[in-house]
N, C-alpha and C positions, 0 to 999 in steps of 0.2 A: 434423506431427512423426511421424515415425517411431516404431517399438519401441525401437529402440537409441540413437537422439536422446533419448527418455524413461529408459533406465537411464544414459547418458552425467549427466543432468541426476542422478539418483538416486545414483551413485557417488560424484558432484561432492560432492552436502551430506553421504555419509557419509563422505568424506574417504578415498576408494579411490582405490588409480593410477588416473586417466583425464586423458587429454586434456582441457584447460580447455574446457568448452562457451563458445559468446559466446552472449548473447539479445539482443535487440532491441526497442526500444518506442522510439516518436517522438508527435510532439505531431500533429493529424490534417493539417496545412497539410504537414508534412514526409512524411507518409505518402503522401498525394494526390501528392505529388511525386515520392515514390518511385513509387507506382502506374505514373505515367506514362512514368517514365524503363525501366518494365518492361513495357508494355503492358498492363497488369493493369487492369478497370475495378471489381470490386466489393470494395473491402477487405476489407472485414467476412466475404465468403466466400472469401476468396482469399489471407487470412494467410499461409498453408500456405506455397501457390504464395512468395509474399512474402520469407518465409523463404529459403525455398530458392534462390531469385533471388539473394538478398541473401551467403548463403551461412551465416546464422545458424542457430543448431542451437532457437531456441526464441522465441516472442513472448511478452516477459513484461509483467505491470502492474506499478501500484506498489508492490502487498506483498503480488502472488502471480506464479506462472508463467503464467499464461494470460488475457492482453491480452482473450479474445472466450473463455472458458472458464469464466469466474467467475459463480456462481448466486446469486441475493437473490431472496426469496420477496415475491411477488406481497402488496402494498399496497392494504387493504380499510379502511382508516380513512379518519378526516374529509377533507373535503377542505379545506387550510390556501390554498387561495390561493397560491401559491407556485412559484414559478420551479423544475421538475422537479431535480435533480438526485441520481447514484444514492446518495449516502452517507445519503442523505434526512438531512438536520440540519434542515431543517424541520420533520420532527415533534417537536421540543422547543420550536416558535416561532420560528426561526431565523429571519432572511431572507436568503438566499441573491440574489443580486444579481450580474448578469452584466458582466465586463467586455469587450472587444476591443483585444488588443493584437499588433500585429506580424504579423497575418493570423490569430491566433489566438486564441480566445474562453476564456474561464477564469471561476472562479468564485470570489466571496471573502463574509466572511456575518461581517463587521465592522457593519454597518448597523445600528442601534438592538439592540445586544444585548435580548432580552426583559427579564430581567432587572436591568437597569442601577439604575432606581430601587428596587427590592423590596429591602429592607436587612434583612430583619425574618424571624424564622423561621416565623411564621405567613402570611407570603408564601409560602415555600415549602409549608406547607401545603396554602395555597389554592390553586398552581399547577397546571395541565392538565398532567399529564407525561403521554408516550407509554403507550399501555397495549399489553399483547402482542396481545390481542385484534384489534390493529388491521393484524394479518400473516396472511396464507392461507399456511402452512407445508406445506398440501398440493401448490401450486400455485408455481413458481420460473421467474423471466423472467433469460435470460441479459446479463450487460454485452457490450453492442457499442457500437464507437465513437460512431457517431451519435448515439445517444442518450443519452450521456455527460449532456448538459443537454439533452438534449428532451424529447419527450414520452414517458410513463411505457409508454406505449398501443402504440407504435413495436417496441418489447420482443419478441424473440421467448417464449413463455410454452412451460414442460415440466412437465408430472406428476413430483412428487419420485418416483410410483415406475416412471417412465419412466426415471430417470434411474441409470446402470450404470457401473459401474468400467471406465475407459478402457486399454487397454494403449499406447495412441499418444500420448495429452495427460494434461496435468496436470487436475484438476477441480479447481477451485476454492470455498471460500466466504470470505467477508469482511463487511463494513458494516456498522454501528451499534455500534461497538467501540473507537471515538476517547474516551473517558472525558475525556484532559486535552483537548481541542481543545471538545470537547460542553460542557465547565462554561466555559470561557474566551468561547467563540461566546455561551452563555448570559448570562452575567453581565457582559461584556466583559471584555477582559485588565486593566488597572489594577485594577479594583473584585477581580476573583479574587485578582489578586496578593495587594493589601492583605488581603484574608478570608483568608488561607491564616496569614498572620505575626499579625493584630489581629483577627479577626472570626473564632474555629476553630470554633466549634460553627458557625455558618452556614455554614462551609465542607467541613465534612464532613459536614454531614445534605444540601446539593445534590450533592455528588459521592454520597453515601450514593445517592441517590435515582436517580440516572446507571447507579452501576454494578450496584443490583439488578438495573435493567432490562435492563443489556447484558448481563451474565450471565442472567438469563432469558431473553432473545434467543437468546444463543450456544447455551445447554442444548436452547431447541426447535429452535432450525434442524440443529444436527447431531444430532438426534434424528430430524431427516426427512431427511438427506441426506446425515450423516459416514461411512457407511458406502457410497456411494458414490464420493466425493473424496478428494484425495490430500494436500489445503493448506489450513489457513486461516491466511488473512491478516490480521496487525493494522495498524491505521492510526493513529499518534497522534505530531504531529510538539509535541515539548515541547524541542526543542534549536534554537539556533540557529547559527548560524556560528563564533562565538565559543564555547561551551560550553550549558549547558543553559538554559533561561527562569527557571529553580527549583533552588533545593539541590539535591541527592541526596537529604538525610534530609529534606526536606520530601516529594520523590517520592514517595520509600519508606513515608512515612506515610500518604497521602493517595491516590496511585494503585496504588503495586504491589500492594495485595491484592488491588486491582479484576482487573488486569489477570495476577496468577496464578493467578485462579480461571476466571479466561477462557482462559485456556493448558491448563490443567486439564481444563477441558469437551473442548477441543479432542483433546488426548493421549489421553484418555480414551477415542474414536473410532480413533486410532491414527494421527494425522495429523501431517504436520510445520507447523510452526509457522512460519511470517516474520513478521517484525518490524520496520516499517517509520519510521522518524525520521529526518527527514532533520536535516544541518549535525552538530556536534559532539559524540556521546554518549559518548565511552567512558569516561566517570565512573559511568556504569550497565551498560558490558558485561559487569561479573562479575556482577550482578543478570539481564539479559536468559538469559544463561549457565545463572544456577542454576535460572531460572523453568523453562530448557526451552525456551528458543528457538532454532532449528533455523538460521534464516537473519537475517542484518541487510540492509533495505536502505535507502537504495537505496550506502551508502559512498561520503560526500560527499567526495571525496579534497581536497576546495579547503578544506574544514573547518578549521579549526587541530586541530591531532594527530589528523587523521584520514589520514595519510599509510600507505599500503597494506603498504608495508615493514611496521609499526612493527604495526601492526593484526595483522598474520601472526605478529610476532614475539610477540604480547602475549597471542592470545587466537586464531590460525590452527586451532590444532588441537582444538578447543570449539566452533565456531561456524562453518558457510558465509556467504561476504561473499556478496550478489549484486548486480553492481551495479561502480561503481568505476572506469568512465572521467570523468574529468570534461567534464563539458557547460557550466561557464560560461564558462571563460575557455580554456582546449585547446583544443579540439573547434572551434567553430568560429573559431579562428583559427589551427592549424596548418598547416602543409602536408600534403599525402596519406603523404608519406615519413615525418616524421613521428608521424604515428598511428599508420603501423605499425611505428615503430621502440619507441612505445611498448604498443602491445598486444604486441607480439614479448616485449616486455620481462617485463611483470606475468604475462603466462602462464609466461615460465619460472621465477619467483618459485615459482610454484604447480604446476609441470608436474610429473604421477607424483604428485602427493601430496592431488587433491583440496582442497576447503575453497572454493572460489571458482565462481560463475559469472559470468562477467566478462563488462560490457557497460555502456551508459549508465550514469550516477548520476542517474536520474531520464532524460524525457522528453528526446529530441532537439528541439533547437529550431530555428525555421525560420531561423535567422540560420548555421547549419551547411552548409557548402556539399557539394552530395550527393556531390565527390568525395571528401570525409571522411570521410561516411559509409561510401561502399562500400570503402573504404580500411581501417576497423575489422575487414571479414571477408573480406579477402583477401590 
């Protein structure tokens, strides 16, 4: 990324005349495919090159700008046994459990919630939660693809005061900041539902216990490195296709203060905030709005009332969308024409007026046919 790729991406979320940026992120079977279709052999060093092949102004993740940019401090606690992955939800007990679908590997942490039988509040006393102590905040290993679910070890490792404000890329931080995804993986989803409506005191002393932690998380990590970075990233999908999993006023009871003192931390360092939920949230966009959230992603456009139009007209000039092709049912099955009749389209929704960086809703999937893809940036 260039200097001007980077204030392009910057004008975008403050809502300045600029040309709509596109970004880019595919699932790693699509990436390898692009590699190949560009003669590219080492992804993970060769984003850039990627990009620019591609003709995309920026490689984003899920709920930051930068795919190979994003920093999580180096991991000195127990060892739990457990299948690597970088959100680490295994340090609450998780078990995180690999699947293989479609040429591509994924990871789901449904499998014996820890939790499930513990009914009792002196259960959660007794439980091993995460302690801070068990993160080297000195010491920060960057996300690259590969290691997404491999080994921890694989990581390239940097000195947080190595680490310097970029004028070409976004810097990143993110992880251990899913509050609702962390008690539901915990407890399983039924058992949480029902504690949130019939069981509230057990259900606010585990999330109690969730979001000191992730707010102490958040406090040290951009304590050693918000002055560095330009983003952090939330990750907590509580919506589904149809609407949210949960009330509103149950949310607002039980998650949003978790997650406005997390935004807080974050402001606080001078950083812009994304906010990542995927399927149908806009029963909470005037809360994400008021906390201070800079970016929604990834704008499931397939969602019920998450139509782009509507989204612009509702809440356009408060919040950058990023995000917003759709990937399940478009994407790969349009034509090349098509796709760019409809990117042609959505940027000029937006064109001169900022608020959008337009690109996937989520990960390209390997069922996209790559003349679609290059079809999106051309």
């Amino acid at each position: 990324m260039t200097e001007s790729k980077k204030k392009q991406l910057l004008d975008a979320i403050n809502h300045k005349p600029v040309e709509v940026p596109l970004m880019y992120r595919g699932e790693p079977p699509v990436n390898r495919r692009l590699a190949d279709h560009f003669g590219l052999k080492d992804i993970e060093n060769e984003w850039e090159s990627l990009c620019q092949l591609l003709g995309a102004d920026n490689y984003s993740d899920g709920e930051t700008l930068g795919g190979f940019t994003t920093y999580f401090p180096k991991y000195t606690g127990p060892d739990f046994d457990a299948l690597f992955e970088i959100n680490r939800f295994y340090i609450w007990g998780i078990r995180p459990v690999e699947i293989e679908a479609g040429g591509n590997r994924d990871i789901v942490f449904s499998k014996n919630p820890p939790l499930w039988d513990k009914n009792q509040l002196d259960d959660l006393r007794d439980y091993n939660f995460p302690k801070i102590d068990w993160f080297d905040f000195s010491t920060y290993k960057n996300n690259t693809e590969q290691v997404v679910y491999g080994s921890e070890d694989e990581q390239e490792e940097i000195k947080a005061e190595d680490l310097k404000p970029s004028e070409r890329y976004f810097l990143n931080a993110s992880c251990l900041n899913s509050i609702f995804m962390t008690s539901i993986f915990m407890r399983g989803m039924d058992k949480m539902m029902m504690d949130l409506v019939a069981n509230k005191r057990y259900a606010q002393t585990l999330i109690g216990n969730i979001g000191e932690f992730m707010v102490d998380f958040c406090k040290q990590n951009l304590a050693s490195i918000g002055e560095a970075i330009d983003l952090y990233g939330i990750w907590d999908d509580f919506a589904s296709q149809e609407g949210l999993m949960l009330s509103p006023d149950i949310w607002r009871k039980y998650y949003k203060p978790w997650d406005k003192k997390i935004i807080e931390a974050a402001k606080g360092h001078g950083l812009l905030v994304c906010f990542h939920i995927c399927g149908n949230c806009r029963e909470v966009m005037p809360d994400l709005i008021e906390m201070g959230v800079d970016m929604l992603d990834p704008v499931q456009t397939s969602a019920k009332d998450m139509g782009i139009e509507g989204l612009k007209k509702d809440f356009g000039s408060d919040i950058c969308f990023h995000g917003g092709l759709d990937i399940q049912s478009f994407l790969p099955n349009a034509t090349p024409a098509q796709v760019r009749e409809k990117v042609k389209y959505v940027k000029g929704l937006f064109e001169g007026e900022g608020g959008l960086i337009f690109g996937p809703a989520h990960y390209i999937t390997n069922d996209t046919p790559t003349e679609n893809i290059l079809a999106i940036y051309r």
